[in-house]
Residue, then its C-alpha position, 0 to 999 in steps of 0.5 A: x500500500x505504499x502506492x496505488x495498485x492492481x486488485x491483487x496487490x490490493x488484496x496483498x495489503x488487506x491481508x498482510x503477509x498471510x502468504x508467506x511460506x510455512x513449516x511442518x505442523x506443531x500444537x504447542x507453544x513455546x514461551x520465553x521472556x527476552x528481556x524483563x525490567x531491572x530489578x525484577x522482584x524475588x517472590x517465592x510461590x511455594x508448593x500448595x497443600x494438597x488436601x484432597x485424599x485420593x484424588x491426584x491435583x491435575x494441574x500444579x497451582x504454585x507452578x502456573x502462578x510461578x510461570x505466569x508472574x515470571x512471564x510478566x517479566x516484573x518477577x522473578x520467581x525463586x527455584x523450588x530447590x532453593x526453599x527452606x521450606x515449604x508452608x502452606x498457612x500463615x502460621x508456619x511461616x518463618x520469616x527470617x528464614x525467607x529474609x536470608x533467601x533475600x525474598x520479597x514476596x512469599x506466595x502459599x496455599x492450600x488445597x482443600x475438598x468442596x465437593x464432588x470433584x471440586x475444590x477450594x483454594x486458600x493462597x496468602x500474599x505476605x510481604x516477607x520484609x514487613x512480615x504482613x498479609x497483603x493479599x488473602x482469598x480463597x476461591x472454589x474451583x473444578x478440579x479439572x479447571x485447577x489450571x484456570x483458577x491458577x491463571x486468576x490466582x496469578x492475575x489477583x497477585x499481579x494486580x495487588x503487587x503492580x496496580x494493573x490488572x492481570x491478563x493472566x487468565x484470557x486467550x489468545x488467538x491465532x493462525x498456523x500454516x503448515x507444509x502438508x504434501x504439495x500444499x499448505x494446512x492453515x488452521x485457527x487456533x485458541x490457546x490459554x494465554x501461556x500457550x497451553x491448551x490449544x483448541x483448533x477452531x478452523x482448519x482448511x487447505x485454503x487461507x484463514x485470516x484475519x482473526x477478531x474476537x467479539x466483545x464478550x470472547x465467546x465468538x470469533x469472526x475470521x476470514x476464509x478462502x474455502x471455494x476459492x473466494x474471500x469470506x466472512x465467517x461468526x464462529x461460536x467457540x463452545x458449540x462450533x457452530x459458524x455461519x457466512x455472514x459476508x459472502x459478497x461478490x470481490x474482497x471481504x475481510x478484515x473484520x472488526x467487532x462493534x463493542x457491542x458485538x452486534x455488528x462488524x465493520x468490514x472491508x469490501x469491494x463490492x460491485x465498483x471493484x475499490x476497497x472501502x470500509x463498510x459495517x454490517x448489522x448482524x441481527x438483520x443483514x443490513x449493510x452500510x457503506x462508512x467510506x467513499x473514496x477512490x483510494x484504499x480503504x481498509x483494516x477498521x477498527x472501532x473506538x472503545x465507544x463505538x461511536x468512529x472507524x479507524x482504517x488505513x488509506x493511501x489516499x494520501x500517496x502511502x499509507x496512513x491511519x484515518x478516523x470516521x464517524x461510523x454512520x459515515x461523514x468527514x474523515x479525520x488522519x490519525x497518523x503522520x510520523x513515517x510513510x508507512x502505518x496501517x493496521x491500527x489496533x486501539x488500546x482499551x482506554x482509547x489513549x493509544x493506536x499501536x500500528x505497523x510502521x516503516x522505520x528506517x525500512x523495517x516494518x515494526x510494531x509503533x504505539x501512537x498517542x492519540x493526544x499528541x499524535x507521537x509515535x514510539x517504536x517497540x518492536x525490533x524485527x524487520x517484518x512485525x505485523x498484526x498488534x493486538x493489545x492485550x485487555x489491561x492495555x498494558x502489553x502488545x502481542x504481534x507477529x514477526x518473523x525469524x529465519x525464515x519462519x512465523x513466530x509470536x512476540x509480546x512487548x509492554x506498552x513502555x518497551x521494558x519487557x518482552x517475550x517470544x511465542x514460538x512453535x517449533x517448525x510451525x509458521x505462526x501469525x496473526x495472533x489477537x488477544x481475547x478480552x477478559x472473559x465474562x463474569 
């Protein structure tokens, strides 16, 4: 989008670089943090009490709480070779010897029966220098589920320790393409937020992309080239249960979700051939058109209050992100720092965009301050694409690409941490992050 183009190099700029060349097919991810803050704080997560007579914990709490504060690159969680001893109530606690350890946080728990296949859960958060509780609570949970209510445990401790709230316990979405034979296998996959877990929710010889979670992150819109032609498709994840809610003659993609989640703004092609940003009302079918314009128009994005469309043009020579009523009317341009952003994702307070931006000739993920209009580069790859804001606001995931194949990157809003999702021999890309799950 660097200029005007054909239909197909159209097409390419709508969806990125969903061409690019994939690897044998691999489920898991791997995790590691590339670089965490100064100073990260010691906090020992001891082993729980486990209280529950024959019955074996499917999952090991302290250690998903352990690996979860230490992902977040603010912590750093001690070796279990290195404790003392193990409590799991308050009262078994010795300080002293926590204080020779040169911990900061002391982290116990304990697991108790409460009821048919279920459990309650009792963790304390003691500040070991001043030797108070800071954080007490007991929660009751399936016990297959241990592992999720271990990602809450994680997001209630990082919230009470930092002030920001936890994204511990969401998911993440996003596409592998895999070599299968003379072709490729492109799947959708959800995952926890750590990588485990995986679930497919598509899987196709023909592309998938463009990923977007509704509201209440029970549902994900995408698109796909079955029958070879570009469709829009709802998919509900408990059920798998999908429809083709755009089917139309030309391009249909990039879908975004109203904050409401009762419609979706689209980039279409419609009869004139020219991409442009329309909404489409999921109740009734009913389409409009938001721009009008000889340039394209893609990628919408909607503001947290629903009320405008951010979209990337190149009606300007290059492209630049845009802001517009979404009933339609005077379009606004959001960005001029750089010949090249687009692909605007705007964070949960609707403060920042973080796009992708030429610099210097790489393609790196930016944040741009709507306020001031400045632009702050943070990531460091050459091709980094597809940003999606985590729901505290606080981090980015993104997709880049290391010899020669797709891999996942996450990187806090002030640049200070950041972390590496990789799937051995597997090309992976497009990743958004879900919203926090429903009450």
């Amino acid at each position: 989008m660097r200029k005007r183009r054909s239909a197909a190099g159209a097409i390419f700029a709508l969806f990125g670089f969903a061409l690019l060349a994939a690897g044998p097919a691999r489920a898991e991810l791997r995790i590691e943090i590339t670089k965490g803050v100064s100073g990260a704080v010691p906090i020992a997560v001891v082993p729980f009490g486990w209280r529950v007579d024959g019955v074996s914990p499917a999952d090991d709490v302290a250690a998903i709480v352990a690996a979860d504060l230490a992902r977040s690159g603010r912590f750093e969680p001690m070796p279990r070779s290195q404790m003392l001893e193990t409590p799991t109530t308050g009262a078994e606690v010795d300080f002293q010897d926590w204080r020779l350890l040169n911990a900061q946080i002391l982290v116990i728990g304990q697991i108790t029966p409460a009821g048919p296949d279920s459990v309650s859960i009792q963790f304390q958060v003691f500040d070991i220098f001043r030797g108070d509780q800071i954080l007490g609570y007991r929660m009751n949970a399936p016990v297959e589920r241990l592992r999720g209510a271990s990602h809450r445990i994680a997001d209630m401790i990082f919230e009470k320790l930092t002030g920001i709230s936890g994204a511990f316990a969401t998911r993440i979405a996003y596409i592998t393409v895999d070599r299968e034979g003379d072709g490729q296998r492109y799947r959708l996959i959800v995952a926890d937020s750590d990588g485990d877990n995986p679930n497919v929710i598509a899987d196709s010889a023909d592309p998938i992309m463009s990923p977007a979670w509704s509201p209440d992150g029970r549902k994900l819109a995408y698109v796909s080239f079955e029958g070879g032609r570009s469709q829009v498709y709802v998919q509900v994840l408990r059920t798998g249960f999908r429809e083709s809610v755009s089917n139309r003659l030309g391009v249909n993609g990039a879908p975004a979700w109203h904050p409401s989640g009762k419609s979706l703004a689209l980039t279409l092609s419609e009869r004139d051939g020219n991409l442009d940003i329309y909404t489409l009302d999921l109740g009734s079918g009913r389409l409009q058109r938001v721009t009008r314009h000889s340039a394209i128009d893609t990628e919408p994005e909607w503001t947290p209050d629903g009320q405008d469309i951010l979209f990337t043009s190149d009606r300007a020579g290059g492209p630049q992100i845009y802001r517009v009523p979404a009933s339609g009317g005077d379009v606004e341009r959001i960005t001029f720092e750089g010949n090249y952003n687009a692909r605007a994702r705007i964070s949960p307070d609707g403060k920042r965009v973080a796009v992708v931006h030429n610099d210097r000739g790489n393609y790196r993920i930016a944040v741009v301050d709507l306020n001031r209009r400045s632009a702050q580069v943070l990531s460091e790859g050459r091709l980094d694409e597809a940003p999606s804001f985590a729901p505290n606001g606080a981090a980015l995931i993104y997709a880049s690409r290391r010899d020669g194949s797709g891999l996942l990157e996450t990187v806090s809003v002030d640049g200070l941490v950041r972390g590496r999702i990789s799937s051995p021999g597997s090309d992976v890309r497009e990743p958004v992050w879900s919203p926090y799950p429903p009450n």
